[in-house]
NULUMLO-400138 format. One record per residue (C-alpha): x, y, z negated; residue in one letter; residue number from 1. Coordinates in Angstrom, 2 decimals. Each point is the difference from the previous one (the first is absolute). Example, Ala and Ser with C-alpha at 12.3 -4.5 7.8 and 13.67 -1.06 7.14 Angstrom:
! residues 2
+---------+---------+---------+------+------+
:      px :      py :      pz : resn : resi :
+---------+---------+---------+------+------+
:   12.30 :   -4.50 :   -7.80 :    a :    1 :
:    1.37 :    3.44 :    0.66 :    s :    2 :
+---------+---------+---------+------+------+
END
This chain:
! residues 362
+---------+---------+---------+------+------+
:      px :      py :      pz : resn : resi :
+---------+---------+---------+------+------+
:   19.06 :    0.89 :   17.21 :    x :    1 :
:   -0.39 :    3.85 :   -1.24 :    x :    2 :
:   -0.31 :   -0.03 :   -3.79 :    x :    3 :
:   -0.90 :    3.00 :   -2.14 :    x :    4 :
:    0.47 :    0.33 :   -3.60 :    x :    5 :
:   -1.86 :    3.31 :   -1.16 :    x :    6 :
:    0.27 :    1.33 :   -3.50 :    x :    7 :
:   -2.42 :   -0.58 :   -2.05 :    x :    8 :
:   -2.61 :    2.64 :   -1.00 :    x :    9 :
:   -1.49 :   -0.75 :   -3.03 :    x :   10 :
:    0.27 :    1.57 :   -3.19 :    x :   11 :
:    3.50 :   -1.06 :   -1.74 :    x :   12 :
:    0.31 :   -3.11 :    2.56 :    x :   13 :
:    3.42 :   -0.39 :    0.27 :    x :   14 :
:   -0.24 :   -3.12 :    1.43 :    x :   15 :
:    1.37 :   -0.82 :    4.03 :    x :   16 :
:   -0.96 :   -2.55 :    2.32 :    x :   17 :
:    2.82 :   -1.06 :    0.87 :    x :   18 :
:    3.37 :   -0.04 :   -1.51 :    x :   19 :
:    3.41 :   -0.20 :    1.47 :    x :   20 :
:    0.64 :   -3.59 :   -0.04 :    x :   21 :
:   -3.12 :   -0.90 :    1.81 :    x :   22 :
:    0.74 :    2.71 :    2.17 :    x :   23 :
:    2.91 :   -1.16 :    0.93 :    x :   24 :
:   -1.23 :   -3.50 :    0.91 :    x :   25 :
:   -2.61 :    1.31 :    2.22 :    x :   26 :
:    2.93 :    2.35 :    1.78 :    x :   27 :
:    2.45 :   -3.10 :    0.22 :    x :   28 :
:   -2.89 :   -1.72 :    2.07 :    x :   29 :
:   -0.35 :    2.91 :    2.37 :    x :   30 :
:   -2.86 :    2.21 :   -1.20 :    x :   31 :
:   -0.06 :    3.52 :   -0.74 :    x :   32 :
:   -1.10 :    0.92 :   -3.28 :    x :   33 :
:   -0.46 :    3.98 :   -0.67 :    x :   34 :
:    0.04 :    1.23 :   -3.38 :    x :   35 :
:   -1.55 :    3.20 :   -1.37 :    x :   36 :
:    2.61 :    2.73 :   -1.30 :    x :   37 :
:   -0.04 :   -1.46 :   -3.71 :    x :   38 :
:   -2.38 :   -1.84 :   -0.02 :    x :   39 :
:    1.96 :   -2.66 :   -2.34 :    x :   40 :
:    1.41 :    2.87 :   -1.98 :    x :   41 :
:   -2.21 :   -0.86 :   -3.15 :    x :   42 :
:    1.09 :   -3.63 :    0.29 :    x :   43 :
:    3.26 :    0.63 :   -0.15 :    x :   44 :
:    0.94 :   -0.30 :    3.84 :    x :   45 :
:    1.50 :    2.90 :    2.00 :    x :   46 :
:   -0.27 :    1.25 :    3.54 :    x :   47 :
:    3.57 :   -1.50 :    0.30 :    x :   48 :
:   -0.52 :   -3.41 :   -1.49 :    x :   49 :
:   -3.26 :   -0.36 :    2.90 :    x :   50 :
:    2.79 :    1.43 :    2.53 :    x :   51 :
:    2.77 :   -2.13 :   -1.13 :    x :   52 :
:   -3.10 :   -2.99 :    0.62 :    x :   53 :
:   -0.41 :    0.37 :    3.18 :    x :   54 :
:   -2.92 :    2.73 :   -0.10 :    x :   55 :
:   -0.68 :    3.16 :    1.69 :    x :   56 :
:   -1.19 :    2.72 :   -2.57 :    x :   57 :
:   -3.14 :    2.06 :    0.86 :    x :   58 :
:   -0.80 :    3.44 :   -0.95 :    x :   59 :
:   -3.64 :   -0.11 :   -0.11 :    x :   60 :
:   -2.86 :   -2.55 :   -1.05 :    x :   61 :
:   -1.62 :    0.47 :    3.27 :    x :   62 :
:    3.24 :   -1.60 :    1.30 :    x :   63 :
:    0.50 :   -2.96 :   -2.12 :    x :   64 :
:   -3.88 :   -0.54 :    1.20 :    x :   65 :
:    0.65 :    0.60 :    3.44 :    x :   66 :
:    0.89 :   -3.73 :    0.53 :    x :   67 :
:   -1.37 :   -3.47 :    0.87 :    x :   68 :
:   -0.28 :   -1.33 :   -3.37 :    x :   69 :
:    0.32 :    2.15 :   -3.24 :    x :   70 :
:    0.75 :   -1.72 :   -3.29 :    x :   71 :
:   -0.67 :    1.42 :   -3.54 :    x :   72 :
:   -0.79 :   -0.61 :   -3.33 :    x :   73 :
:   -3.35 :    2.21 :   -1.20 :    x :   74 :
:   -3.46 :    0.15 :    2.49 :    x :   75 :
:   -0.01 :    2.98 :    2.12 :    x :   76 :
:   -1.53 :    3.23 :   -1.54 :    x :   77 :
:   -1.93 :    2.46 :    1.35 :    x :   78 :
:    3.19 :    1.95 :    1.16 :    x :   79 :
:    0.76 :   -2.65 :    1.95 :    x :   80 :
:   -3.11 :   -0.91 :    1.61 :    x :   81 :
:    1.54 :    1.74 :    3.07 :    x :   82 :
:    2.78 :   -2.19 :    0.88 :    x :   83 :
:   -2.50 :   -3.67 :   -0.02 :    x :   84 :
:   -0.36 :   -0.40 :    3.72 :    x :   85 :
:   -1.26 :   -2.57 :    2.29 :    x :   86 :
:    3.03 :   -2.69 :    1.13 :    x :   87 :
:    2.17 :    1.14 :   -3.27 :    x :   88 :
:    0.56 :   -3.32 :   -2.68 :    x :   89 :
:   -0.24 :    0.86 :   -3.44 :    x :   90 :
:    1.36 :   -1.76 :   -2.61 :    x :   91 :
:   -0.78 :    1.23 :   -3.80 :    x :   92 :
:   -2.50 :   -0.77 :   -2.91 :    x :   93 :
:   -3.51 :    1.66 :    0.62 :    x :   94 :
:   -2.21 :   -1.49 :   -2.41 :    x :   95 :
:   -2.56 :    0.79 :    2.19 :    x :   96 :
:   -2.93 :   -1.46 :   -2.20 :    x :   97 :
:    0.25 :    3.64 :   -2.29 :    x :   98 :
:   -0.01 :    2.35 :    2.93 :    x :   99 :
:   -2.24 :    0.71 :    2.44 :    x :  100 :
:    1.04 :    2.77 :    1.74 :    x :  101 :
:    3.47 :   -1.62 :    0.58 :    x :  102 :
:   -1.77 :   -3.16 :    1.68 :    x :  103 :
:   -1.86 :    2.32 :    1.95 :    x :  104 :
:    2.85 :    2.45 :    1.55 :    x :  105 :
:    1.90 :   -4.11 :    0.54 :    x :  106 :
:   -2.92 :   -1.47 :    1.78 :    x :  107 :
:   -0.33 :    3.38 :    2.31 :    x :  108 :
:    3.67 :    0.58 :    0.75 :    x :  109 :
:    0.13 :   -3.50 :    1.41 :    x :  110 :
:    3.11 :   -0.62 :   -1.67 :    x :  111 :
:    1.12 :   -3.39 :   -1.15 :    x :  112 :
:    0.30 :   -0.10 :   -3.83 :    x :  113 :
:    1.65 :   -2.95 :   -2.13 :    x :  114 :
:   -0.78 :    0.42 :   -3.55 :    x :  115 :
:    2.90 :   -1.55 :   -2.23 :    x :  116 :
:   -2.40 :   -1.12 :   -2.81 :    x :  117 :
:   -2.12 :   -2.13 :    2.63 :    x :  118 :
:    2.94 :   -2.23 :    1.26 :    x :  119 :
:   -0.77 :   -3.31 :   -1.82 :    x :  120 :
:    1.70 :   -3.28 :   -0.13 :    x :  121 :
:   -1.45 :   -3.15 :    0.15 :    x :  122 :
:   -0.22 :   -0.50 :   -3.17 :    x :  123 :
:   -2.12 :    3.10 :   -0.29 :    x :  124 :
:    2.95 :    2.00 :   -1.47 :    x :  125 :
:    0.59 :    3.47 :    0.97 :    x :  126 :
:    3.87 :    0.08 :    0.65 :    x :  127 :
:    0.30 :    3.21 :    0.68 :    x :  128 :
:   -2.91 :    1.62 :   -2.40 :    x :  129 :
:    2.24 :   -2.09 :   -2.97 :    x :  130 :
:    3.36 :    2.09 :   -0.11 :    x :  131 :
:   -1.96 :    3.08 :   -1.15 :    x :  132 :
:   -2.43 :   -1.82 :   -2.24 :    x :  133 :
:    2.76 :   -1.43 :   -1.93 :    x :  134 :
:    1.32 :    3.79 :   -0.47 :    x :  135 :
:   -3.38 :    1.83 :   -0.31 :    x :  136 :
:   -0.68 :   -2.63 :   -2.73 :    x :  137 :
:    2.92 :   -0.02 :   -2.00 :    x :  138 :
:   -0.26 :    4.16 :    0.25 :    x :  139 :
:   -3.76 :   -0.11 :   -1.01 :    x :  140 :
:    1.35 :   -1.02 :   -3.73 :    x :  141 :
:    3.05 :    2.31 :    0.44 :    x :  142 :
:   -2.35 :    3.03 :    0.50 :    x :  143 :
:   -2.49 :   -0.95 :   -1.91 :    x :  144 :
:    2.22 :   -0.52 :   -3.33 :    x :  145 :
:    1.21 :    4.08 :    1.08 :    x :  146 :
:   -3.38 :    1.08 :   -0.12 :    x :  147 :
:   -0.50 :   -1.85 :   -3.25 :    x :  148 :
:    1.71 :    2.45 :   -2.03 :    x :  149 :
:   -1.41 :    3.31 :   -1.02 :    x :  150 :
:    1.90 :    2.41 :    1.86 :    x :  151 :
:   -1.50 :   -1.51 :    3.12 :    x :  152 :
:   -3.85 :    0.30 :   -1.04 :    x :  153 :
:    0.17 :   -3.44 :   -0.96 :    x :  154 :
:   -0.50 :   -1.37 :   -4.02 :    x :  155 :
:    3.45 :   -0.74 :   -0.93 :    x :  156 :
:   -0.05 :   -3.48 :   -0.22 :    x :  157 :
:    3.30 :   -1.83 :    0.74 :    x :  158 :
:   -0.70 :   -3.08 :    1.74 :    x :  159 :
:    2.30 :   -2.47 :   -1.78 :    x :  160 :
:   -0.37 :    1.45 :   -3.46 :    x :  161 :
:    2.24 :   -0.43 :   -2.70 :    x :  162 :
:    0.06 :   -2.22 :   -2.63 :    x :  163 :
:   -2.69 :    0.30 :   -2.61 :    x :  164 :
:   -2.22 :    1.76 :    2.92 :    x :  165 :
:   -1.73 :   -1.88 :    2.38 :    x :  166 :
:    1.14 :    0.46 :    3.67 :    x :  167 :
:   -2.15 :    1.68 :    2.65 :    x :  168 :
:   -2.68 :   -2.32 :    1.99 :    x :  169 :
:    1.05 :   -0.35 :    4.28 :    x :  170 :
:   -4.03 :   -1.02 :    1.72 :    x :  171 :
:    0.77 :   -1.17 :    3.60 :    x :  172 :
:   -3.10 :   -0.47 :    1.97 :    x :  173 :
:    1.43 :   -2.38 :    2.76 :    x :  174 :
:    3.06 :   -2.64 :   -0.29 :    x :  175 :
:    1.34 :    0.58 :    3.74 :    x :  176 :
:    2.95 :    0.93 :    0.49 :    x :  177 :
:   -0.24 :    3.26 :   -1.19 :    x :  178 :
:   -1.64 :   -0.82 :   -3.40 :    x :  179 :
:    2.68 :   -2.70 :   -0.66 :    x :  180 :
:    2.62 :    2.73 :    0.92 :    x :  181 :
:   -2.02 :    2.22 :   -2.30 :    x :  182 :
:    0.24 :   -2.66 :   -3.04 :    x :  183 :
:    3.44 :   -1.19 :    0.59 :    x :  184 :
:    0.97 :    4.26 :   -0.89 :    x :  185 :
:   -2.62 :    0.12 :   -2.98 :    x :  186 :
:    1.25 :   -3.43 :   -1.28 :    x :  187 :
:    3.66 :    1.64 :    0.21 :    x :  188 :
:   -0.73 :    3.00 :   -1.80 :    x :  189 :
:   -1.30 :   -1.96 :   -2.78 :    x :  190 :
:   -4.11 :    0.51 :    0.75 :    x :  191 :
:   -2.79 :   -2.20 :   -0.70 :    x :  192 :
:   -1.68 :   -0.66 :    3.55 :    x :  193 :
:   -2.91 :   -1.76 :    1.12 :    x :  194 :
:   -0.74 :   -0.91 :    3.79 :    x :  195 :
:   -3.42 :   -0.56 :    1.32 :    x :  196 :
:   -0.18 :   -1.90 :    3.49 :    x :  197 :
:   -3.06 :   -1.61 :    1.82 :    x :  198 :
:    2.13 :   -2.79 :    1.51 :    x :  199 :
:    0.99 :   -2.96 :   -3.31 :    x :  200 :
:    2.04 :   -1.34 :    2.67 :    x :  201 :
:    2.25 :    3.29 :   -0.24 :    x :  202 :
:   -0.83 :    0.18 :   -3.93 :    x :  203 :
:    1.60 :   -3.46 :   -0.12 :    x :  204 :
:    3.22 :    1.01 :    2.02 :    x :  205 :
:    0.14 :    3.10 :   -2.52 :    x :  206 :
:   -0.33 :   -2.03 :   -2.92 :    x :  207 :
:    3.59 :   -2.06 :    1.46 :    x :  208 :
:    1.83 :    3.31 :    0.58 :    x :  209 :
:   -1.21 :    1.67 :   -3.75 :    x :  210 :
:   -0.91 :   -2.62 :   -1.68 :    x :  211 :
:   -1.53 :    1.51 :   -3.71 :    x :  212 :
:    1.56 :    3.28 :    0.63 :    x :  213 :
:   -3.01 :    1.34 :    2.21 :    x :  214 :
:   -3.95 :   -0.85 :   -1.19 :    x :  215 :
:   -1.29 :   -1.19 :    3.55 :    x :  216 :
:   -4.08 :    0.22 :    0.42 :    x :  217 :
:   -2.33 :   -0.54 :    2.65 :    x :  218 :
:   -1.56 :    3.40 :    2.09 :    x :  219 :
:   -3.33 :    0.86 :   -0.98 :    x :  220 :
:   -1.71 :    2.91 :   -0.90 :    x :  221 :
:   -0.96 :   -0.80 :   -3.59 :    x :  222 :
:    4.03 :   -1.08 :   -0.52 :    x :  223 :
:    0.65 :    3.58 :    1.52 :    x :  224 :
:   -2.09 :    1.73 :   -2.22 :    x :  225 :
:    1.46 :   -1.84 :   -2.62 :    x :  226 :
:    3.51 :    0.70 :    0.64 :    x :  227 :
:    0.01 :    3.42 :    1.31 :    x :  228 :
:   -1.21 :    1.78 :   -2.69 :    x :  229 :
:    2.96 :   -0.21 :   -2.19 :    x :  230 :
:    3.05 :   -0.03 :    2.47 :    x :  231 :
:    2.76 :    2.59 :   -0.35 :    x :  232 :
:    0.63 :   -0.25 :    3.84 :    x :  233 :
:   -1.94 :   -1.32 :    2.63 :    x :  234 :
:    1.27 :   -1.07 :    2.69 :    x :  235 :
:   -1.84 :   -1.27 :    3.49 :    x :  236 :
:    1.13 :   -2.23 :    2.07 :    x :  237 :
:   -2.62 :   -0.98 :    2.10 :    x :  238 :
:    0.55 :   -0.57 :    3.86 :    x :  239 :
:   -2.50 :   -1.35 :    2.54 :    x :  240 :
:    2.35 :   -0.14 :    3.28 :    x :  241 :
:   -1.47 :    2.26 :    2.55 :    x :  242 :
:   -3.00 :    1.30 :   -2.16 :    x :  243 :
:   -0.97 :    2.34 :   -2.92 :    x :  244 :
:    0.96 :   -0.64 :   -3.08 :    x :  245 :
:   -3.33 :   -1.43 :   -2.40 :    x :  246 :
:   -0.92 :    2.49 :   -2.80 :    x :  247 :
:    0.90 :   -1.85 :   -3.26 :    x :  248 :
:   -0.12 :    2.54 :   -2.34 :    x :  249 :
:   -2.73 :    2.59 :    0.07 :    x :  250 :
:    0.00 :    3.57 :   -1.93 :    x :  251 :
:   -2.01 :   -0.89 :   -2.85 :    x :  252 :
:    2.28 :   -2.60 :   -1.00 :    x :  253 :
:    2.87 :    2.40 :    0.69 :    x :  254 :
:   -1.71 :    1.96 :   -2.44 :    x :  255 :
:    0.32 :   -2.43 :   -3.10 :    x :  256 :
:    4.00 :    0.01 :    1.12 :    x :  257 :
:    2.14 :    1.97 :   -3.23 :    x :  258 :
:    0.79 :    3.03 :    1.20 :    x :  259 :
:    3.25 :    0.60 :    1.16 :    x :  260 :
:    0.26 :   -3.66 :    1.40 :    x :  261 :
:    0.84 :   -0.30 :    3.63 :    x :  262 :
:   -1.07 :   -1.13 :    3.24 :    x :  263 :
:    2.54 :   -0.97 :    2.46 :    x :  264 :
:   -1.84 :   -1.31 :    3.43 :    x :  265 :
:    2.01 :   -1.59 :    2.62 :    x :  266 :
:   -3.10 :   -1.21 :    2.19 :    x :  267 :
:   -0.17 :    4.05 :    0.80 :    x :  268 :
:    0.78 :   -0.12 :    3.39 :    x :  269 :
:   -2.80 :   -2.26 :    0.37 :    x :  270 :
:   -2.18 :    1.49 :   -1.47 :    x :  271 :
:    0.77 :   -0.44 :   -3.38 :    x :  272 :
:   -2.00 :   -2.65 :   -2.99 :    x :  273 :
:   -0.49 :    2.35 :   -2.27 :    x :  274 :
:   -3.45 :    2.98 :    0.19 :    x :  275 :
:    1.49 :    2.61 :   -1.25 :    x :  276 :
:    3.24 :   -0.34 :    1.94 :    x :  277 :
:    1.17 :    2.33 :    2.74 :    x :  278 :
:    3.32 :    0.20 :    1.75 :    x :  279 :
:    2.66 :    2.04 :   -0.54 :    x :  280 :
:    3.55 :    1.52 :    0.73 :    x :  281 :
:    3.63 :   -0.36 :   -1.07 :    x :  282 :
:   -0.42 :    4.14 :   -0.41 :    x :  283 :
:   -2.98 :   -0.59 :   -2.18 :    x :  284 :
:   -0.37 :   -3.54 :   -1.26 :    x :  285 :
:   -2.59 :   -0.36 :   -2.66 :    x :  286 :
:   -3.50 :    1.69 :   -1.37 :    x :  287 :
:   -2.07 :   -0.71 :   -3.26 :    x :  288 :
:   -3.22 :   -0.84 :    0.89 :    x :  289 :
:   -2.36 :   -1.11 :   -3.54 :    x :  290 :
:    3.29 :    0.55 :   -2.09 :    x :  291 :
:    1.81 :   -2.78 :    2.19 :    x :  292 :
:    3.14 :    0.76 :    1.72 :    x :  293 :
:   -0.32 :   -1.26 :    3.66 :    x :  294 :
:    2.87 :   -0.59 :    2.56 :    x :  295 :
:   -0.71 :   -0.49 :    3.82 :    x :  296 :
:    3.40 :    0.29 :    1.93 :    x :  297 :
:   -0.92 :   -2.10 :    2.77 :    x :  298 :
:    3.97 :   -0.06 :    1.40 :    x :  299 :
:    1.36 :   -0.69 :   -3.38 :    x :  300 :
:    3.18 :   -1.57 :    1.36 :    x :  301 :
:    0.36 :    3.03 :    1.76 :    x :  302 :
:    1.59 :    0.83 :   -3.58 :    x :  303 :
:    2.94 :   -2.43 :    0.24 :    x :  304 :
:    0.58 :    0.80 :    3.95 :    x :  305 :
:    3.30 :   -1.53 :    0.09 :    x :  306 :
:   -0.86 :   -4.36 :   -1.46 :    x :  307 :
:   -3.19 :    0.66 :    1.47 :    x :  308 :
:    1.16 :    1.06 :    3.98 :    x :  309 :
:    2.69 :   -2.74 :   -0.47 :    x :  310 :
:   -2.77 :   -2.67 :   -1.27 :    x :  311 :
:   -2.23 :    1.08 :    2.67 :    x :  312 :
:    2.11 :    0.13 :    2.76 :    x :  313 :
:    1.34 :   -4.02 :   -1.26 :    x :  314 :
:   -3.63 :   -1.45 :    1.15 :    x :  315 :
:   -0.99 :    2.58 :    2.95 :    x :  316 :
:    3.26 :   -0.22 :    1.63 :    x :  317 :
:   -0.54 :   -3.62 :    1.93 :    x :  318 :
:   -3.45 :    1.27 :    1.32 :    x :  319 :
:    1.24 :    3.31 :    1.17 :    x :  320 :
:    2.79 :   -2.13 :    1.97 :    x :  321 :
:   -2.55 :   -1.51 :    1.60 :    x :  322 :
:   -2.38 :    2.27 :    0.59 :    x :  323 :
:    2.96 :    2.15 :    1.79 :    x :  324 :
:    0.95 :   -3.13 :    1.95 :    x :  325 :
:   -3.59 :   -0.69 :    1.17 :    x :  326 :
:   -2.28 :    2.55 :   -0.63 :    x :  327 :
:   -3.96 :   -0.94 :   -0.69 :    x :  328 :
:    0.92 :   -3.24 :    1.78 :    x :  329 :
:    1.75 :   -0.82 :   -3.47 :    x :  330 :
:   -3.45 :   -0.44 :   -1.18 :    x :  331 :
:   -0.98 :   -2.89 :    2.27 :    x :  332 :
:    2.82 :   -2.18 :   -1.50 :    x :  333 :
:    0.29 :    0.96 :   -3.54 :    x :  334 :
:   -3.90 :   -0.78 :   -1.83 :    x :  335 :
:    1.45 :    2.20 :   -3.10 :    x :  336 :
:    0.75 :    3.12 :    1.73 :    x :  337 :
:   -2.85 :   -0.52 :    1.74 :    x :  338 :
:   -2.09 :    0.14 :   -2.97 :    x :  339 :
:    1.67 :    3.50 :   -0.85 :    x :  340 :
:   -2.41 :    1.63 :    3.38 :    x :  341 :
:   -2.63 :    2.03 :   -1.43 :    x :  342 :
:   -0.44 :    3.14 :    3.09 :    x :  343 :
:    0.78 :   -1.13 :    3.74 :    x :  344 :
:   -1.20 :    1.26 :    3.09 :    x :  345 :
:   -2.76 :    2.14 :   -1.51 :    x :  346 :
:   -1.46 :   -2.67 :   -2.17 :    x :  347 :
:    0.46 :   -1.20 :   -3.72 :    x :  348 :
:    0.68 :   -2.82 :    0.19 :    x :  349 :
:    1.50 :   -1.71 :   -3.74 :    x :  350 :
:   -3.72 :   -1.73 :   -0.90 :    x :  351 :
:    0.89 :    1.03 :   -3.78 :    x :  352 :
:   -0.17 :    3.90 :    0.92 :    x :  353 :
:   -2.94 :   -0.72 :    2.80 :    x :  354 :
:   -1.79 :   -1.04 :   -3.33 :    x :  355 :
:    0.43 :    2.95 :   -1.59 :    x :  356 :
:   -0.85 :    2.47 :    3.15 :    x :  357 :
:   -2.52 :   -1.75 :    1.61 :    x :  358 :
:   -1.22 :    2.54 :    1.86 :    x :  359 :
:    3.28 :    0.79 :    1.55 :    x :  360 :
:    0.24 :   -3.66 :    0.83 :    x :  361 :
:   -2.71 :    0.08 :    3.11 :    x :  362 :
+---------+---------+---------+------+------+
END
């Protein structure tokens, strides 16, 4: 099979879809894999480590797209809307559920489009949603302690403390994976962290990781509006595979935050749990909205392009095999990939997104 690997176009995404290693196992089974002109540059990867792979370099985007299946990291934006034509394969996160024009210009091109964060196990697990999650959560508390301190807008509160001080408080609304990535960091740096979930059975598998360390309650919104109120940093962590994000925390209790706390809001991409939330860039990460520093990257790993390509490429690697080794058949024998289908032949088809765009679901 033809493979392209573009380079990524979104702000500060330094991030590749594929890096040398996996490139050179596709090569070594007889597919063609063409690479962007430094398009791994930010990841650390040269034109001559993809060469010395096996892979041909490209000078444009248009002709890393130009190619039966395309594999990347980010959803196409609006600069690439160009290249998504009928009997191409893509392979990348969309997130579908928080944009509607991109669903739209999928659905018209006719192109076939396999969103990373759909492809589900059966143990409902999202293998390869959960390599980035782990990052974006352990980052949220990384960022959010740097925006903490009063050169960065925030109110100068350390998170651990010191003794004879008490340490910062760490709110998590979710305990997925990225909330318990989120309070493994704030545990680290010394924090005191709570983590609200809906599920007790996942509030009783946090309890055997944490133990004491972590104050574990049950999702609700009087327990929110308890909580919220008096965190330093709050992070969300809330992810409904395949559909918006729920709004947990509205702007009037944003408003009774202390300002100069912060908001760090990793359920951006879909949408995002918190009101007054909006995304982002790496160029220009945060805004103060009701005295509240708020921080809507929605690549954050982007930031840490070399672990997070590596960690990416680990769990997308065996379906990319064998999607180059069968194409869409691949689909018909492997239920988890198949779950990762949300635009084919004109239609949307992933029931979680028809949900959210009904009417483009006729």
């Amino acid at each position: 099979m033809e493979i392209g690997v573009p380079k990524e176009v979104k702000d500060q995404e330094f991030r590749v879809g594929l890096n040398p290693n996996s490139i050179r196992g596709l090569t070594d089974q007889g597919h063609k894999v063409h690479v962007e002109t430094q398009a791994g540059l930010g990841a650390g990867f040269s034109d001559a480590d993809y060469e010395q792979a096996g892979a041909s370099i490209v000078s444009t985007a248009a002709d890393a797209w130009n190619r039966e299946m395309v594999v990347k990291v980010k959803e196409p934006l609006s600069s690439e809307y160009e290249f998504l034509q009928k009997g191409k394969l893509l392979f990348t996160y969309l997130h579908l559920a928080a944009n509607r024009a991109l669903t739209e210009h999928l659905i018209d091109s006719g192109i076939t489009a396999i969103a990373y964060e759909t492809v589900e196990l059966p143990n409902h697990s999202l293998p390869l949603l959960t390599p980035m999650s782990i990052i974006a959560g352990r980052l949220s508390v990384q960022f959010g302690a740097r925006y903490l301190e009063r050169q960065q807008g925030g109110r100068g509160v350390l998170l651990g403390g010191v003794p004879g001080v008490r340490p910062g408080k760490v709110v998590v609304l979710g305990g997925g994976v990225v909330g318990t990535e989120a309070a493994r960091m704030a545990i680290g740096m010394g924090a005191q962290v709570q983590i609200l979930d809906i599920s007790l059975e996942r509030l009783a598998y946090l309890e055997t990781i944490f133990g004491s360390r972590v104050e574990l309650l049950y999702s609700n919104a009087p327990q929110v509006e308890a909580v919220v109120p008096d965190a330093d940093l709050l992070v969300g962590a809330v992810l409904v595979p395949g559909r918006r994000a729920p709004i947990l925390v509205n702007r009037a209790l944003v408003e009774k935050m202390c300002p100069g706390s912060v908001i760090v809001d990793v359920a951006v991409d879909q949408g995002g749990c918190i009101e007054t939330l909006h995304p982002t860039s790496h160029t220009h990460p945060i805004y103060v909205e009701a005295g509240v520093v708020h921080y809507g990257v929605p690549n954050m790993p982007g930031a840490v392009p070399w672990t997070a390509t590596q960690a990416l490429n680990n769990s997308t690697f065996p379906y990319v095999m064998k999607l180059a080794h069968e194409g869409i058949k691949a689909l018909d024998s492997d239920r988890s990939l198949a779950q990762g289908l949300n635009v084919n032949a004109h239609k949307l088809v992933h029931p979680a997104v028809r949900q959210v765009f009904t009417d483009l679901a006729a």
